[in-house]
N, C-alpha and C positions, 0 to 999 in steps of 0.2 A: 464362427471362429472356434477350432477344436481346445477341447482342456488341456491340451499340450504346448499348443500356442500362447495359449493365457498364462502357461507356469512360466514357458521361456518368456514370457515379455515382465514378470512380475519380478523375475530372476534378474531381472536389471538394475542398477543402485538408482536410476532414473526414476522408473516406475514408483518405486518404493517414495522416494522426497516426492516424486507427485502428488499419491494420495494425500501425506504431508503439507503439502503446498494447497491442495484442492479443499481441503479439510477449512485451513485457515481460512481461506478465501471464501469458500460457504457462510461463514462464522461473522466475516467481514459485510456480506455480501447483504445481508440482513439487518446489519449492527448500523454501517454507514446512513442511511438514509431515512433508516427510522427509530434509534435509539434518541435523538432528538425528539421525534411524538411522545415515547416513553416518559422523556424528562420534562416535558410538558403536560402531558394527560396524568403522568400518576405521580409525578412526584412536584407539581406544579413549580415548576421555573421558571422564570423569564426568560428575554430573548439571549439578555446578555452574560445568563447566570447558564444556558444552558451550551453558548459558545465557550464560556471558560471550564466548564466540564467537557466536551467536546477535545477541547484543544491540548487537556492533558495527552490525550494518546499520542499528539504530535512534540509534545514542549517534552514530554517524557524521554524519546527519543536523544533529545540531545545532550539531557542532562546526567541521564543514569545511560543512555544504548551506546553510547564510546568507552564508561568504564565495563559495563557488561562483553564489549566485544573483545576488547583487549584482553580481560579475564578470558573469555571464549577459546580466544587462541592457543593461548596454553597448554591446553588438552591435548596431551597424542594422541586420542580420538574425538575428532570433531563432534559427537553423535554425543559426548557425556554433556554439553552445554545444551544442544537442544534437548536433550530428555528432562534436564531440569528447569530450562526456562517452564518448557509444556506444564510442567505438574504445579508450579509454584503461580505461573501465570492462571491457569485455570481455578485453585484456590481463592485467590484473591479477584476475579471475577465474579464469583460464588458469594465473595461478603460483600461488592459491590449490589448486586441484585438484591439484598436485604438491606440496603440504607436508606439513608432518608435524610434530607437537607442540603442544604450547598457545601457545605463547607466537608461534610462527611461523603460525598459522592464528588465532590472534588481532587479530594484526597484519595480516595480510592481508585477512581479513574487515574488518576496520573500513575499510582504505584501498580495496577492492572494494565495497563497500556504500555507501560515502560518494558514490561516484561514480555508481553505476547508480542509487541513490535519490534523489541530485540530479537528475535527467535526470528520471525520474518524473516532478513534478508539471508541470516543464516542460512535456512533450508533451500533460501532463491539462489544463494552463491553456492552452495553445495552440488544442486542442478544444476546447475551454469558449467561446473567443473566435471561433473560427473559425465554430462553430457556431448564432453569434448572425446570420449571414450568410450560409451555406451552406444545401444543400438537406437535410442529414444533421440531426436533434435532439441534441444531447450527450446523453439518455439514452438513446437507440439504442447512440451510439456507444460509451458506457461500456458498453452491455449489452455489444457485441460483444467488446469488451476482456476480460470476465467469463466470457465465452464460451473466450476463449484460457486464461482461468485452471483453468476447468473441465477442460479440454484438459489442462493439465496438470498437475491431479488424477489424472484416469482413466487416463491414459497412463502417468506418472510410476508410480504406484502398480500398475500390469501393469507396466512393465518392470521393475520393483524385484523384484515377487515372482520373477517370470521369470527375470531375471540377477542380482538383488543389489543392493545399493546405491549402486555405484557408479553408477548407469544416474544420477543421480538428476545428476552433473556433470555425464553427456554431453547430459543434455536440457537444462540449465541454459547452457553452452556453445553448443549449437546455440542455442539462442533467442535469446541476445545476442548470436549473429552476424548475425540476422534485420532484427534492433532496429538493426546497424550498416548493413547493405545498404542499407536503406528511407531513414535519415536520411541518408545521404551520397547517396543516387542518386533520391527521390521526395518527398521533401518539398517543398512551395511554398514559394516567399519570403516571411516575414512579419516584416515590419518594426515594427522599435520606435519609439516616439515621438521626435522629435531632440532635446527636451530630457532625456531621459534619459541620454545621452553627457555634454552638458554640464552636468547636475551632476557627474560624476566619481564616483570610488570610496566619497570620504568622505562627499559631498553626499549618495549613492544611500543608504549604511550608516545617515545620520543621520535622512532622512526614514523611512526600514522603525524606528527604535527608537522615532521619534517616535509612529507608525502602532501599534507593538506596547503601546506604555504608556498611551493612550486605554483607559479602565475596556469601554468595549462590545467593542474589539476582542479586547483581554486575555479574555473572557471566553466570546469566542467559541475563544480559541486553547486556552485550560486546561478547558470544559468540553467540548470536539471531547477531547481530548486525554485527560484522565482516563479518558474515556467508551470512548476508544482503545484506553488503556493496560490494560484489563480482560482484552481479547483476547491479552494475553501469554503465560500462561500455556496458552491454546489452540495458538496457535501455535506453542510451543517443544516442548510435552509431549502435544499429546493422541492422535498417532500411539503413544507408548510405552506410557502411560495405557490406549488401548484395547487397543495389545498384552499388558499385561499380563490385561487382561478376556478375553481368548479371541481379538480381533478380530484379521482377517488385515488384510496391507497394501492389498489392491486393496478389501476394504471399506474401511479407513479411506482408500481416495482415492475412494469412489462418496461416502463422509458428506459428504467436502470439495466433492463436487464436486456433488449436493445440493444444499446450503448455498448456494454460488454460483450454483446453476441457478435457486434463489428469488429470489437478489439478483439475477439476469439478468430475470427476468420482471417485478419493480420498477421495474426499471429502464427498461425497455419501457412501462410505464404510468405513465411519470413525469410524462409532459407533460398526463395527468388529476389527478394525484395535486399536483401542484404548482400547480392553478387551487385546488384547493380549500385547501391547507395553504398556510404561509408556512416560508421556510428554519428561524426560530426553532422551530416547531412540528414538523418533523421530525428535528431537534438534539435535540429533548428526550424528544419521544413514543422514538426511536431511542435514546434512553440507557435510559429506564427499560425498555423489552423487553431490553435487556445487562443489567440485573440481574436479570432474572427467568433468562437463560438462563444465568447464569452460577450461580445457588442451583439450580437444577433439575441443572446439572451435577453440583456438589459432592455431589450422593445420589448418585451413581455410577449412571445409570439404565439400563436394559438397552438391547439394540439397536431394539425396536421403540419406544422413548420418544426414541431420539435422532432419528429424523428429524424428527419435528413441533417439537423442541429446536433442530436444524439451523438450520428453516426461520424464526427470529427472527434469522439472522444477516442480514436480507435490511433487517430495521430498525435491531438492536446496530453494524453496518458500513456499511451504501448507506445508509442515512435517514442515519446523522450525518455521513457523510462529503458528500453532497449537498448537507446543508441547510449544512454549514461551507462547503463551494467559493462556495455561491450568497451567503454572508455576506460571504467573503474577495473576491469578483468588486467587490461593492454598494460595501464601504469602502473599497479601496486605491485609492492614486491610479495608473493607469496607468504611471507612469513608474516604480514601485517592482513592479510588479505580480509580476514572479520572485517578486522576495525577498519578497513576500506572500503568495504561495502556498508556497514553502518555508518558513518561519515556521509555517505553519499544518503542513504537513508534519513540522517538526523539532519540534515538539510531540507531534503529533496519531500521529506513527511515528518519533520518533527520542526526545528525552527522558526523556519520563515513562515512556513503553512499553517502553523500554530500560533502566531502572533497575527497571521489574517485571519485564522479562525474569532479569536478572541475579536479583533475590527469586526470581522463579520456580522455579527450578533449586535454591535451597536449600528451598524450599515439596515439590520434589518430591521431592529425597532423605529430607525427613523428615517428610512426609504424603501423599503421592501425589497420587490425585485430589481429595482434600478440599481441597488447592488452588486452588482453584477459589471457596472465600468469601472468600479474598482479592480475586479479582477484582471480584468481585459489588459488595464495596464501593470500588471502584475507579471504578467505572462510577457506583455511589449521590455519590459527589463530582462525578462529572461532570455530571450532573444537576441536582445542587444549583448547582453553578456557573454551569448555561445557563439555569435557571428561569426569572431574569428577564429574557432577551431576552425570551419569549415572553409574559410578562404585559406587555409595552410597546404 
């Protein structure tokens, strides 16, 4: 590929939130599955003290990413809120990695996560938008984002074995300094509607409740969300889970990183995949493959059953998480659009998923893997909830 090529494709506002997007997700990608080892091996935690640190990043989300988005909107440039979530988030990830105790790593977790998960769907709604107009597909772009996450599975998961768990802060640190360079020094101007300033704070907060309590939206945001919150228990426990099975740390970062390698290939053939399906239809078909992989978990299945197990994560996470953006894009009005896409966020990865994080933790001190049929029917609500988009 010539260096001219590389300038024209850079030169795209797509390009630009990707690296953005790819950054985070590296960041994530590390953080997810073995930041739990961390809060066990060095800062010794229990099971349930290390779900309720865990589930700040989610419970964060609902309580502080709706005032944060609403703030957000305001901005006649979109790009002044991510530049200072990135900087203020990355700070207070920094005093996280130098505490010590529950209640101090609790607290910091929740005001660390509130921040860098606010910023999230931001950059993801910006591509979304951006990419209705550029030369880049949002399912490229997401792949590539997935691509960073994989990155940092594999990675995270070799340095871990290699150095310990500490490695698992320094990669989480470096990525959000990434996240911070990109948004203050390469992101494009993209401006928000003018009358979203002049509704103001309360104006912005009353239209997003009006937008949330309409029965089709509601139903897009609890059955994304249930269908979400299934994944809790993976995500808190199943690095311990397979270490207790025998499995080493750099296999449980190839499973992760698997897992997302299928959601990357999805993702890539989205723009086939979405002529033939409608967003309702991947919300749903995407919830019932989360129940199947979540009762195929609970048998505790050996290493050769988890990859083809894996490879449903590519429908239980990218199908609902797709077919809810392309719902969330359809209904909100513009001028609310943050706080619409956080909304669906603070559900879909802060609420629900957060209060099964916190069960999870007592799920696994006193059942292990068989944790895991809690989920399954976690995600069977989810499902139940989206049914009727898609008979509509």
């Amino acid at each position: 590929m010539s260096a001219r090529l590389l300038r024209h494709l850079f030169s795209d506002p797509v390009a630009r939130l990707t690296l953005a997007m790819t950054a985070l997700f590296c960041g994530f990608g590390a953080a997810l599955p073995f930041l739990p080892r961390w809060l066990e091996a060095e800062r010794g935690l229990t099971g349930w003290e290390i779900g309720a640190v865990v589930s700040g990043a989610q419970l964060g989300r609902v309580i502080i990413g709706p005032i944060i988005a609403t703030w957000a909107d305001g901005f006649a440039d979109r790009r002044t809120a991510m530049r200072t979530l990135a900087i203020v988030g990355l700070a207070l990830y920094a005093a996280f990695s130098q505490a010590h105790g529950f209640a101090a790593l609790f607290a910091l977790s929740f005001l660390a996560a509130s921040t860098v998960q606010a910023l999230t769907p931001l950059v993801e709604g910006a591509a979304l938008r951006a990419s209705q107009r550029g030369a880049i597909p949002f399912g490229v772009a997401r792949a590539i984002g997935s691509g960073g996450f994989i990155l940092g599975n594999v990675a995270g998961g070799a340095l871990i074995a290699a150095y310990g768990p500490d490695m698992v802060i320094v990669w989480l640190l470096s990525s959000l300094s990434v996240v911070a360079i990109v948004t203050w020094r390469w992101l494009k101007p993209d401006a928000a509607p003018a009358t979203a300033a002049g509704l103001g704070f309360r104006g912005r907060m009353r239209l997003g409740w009006r937008l949330a309590t309409t029965p089709r939206f509601a139903r897009v945001l609890f059955g994304a969300g249930f269908i979400q919150a299934g994944h809790a228990f993976f995500y808190s426990f199943s690095s311990l889970v397979w270490r207790e099975q025998g499995l080493s740390d750099a296999m449980t970062g190839l499973l992760w990183a698997f897992a997302v390698g299928v959601e990357v290939l999805f993702l890539l053939a989205l723009p086939l995949i979405e002529r033939r399906m409608q967003p309702e239809a991947l919300l749903v078909w995407g919830g019932t493959a989360a129940v199947l992989r979540w009762v195929l978990m609970a048998l505790s299945p050996p290493l050769l059953a988890l990859w083809p197990i894996q490879a449903l994560h590519a429908l239980s996470f990218a199908a609902v998480h797709v077919g809810a953006l392309r719902l969330v894009l359809r209904e909100a009005p513009d001028e609310v659009m943050g706080l619409a896409q956080t909304l669906y966020a603070a559900l879909a990865s802060g609420l629900l998923i957060g209060l099964a994080t916190i069960g999870s933790g007592f799920l696994y001190d006193a059942f292990g893997g068989a944790g895991y049929w809690a989920m399954a029917a976690l995600a069977g609500v989810g499902v139940w909830l989206a049914a009727p988009l898609a008979a509509k």
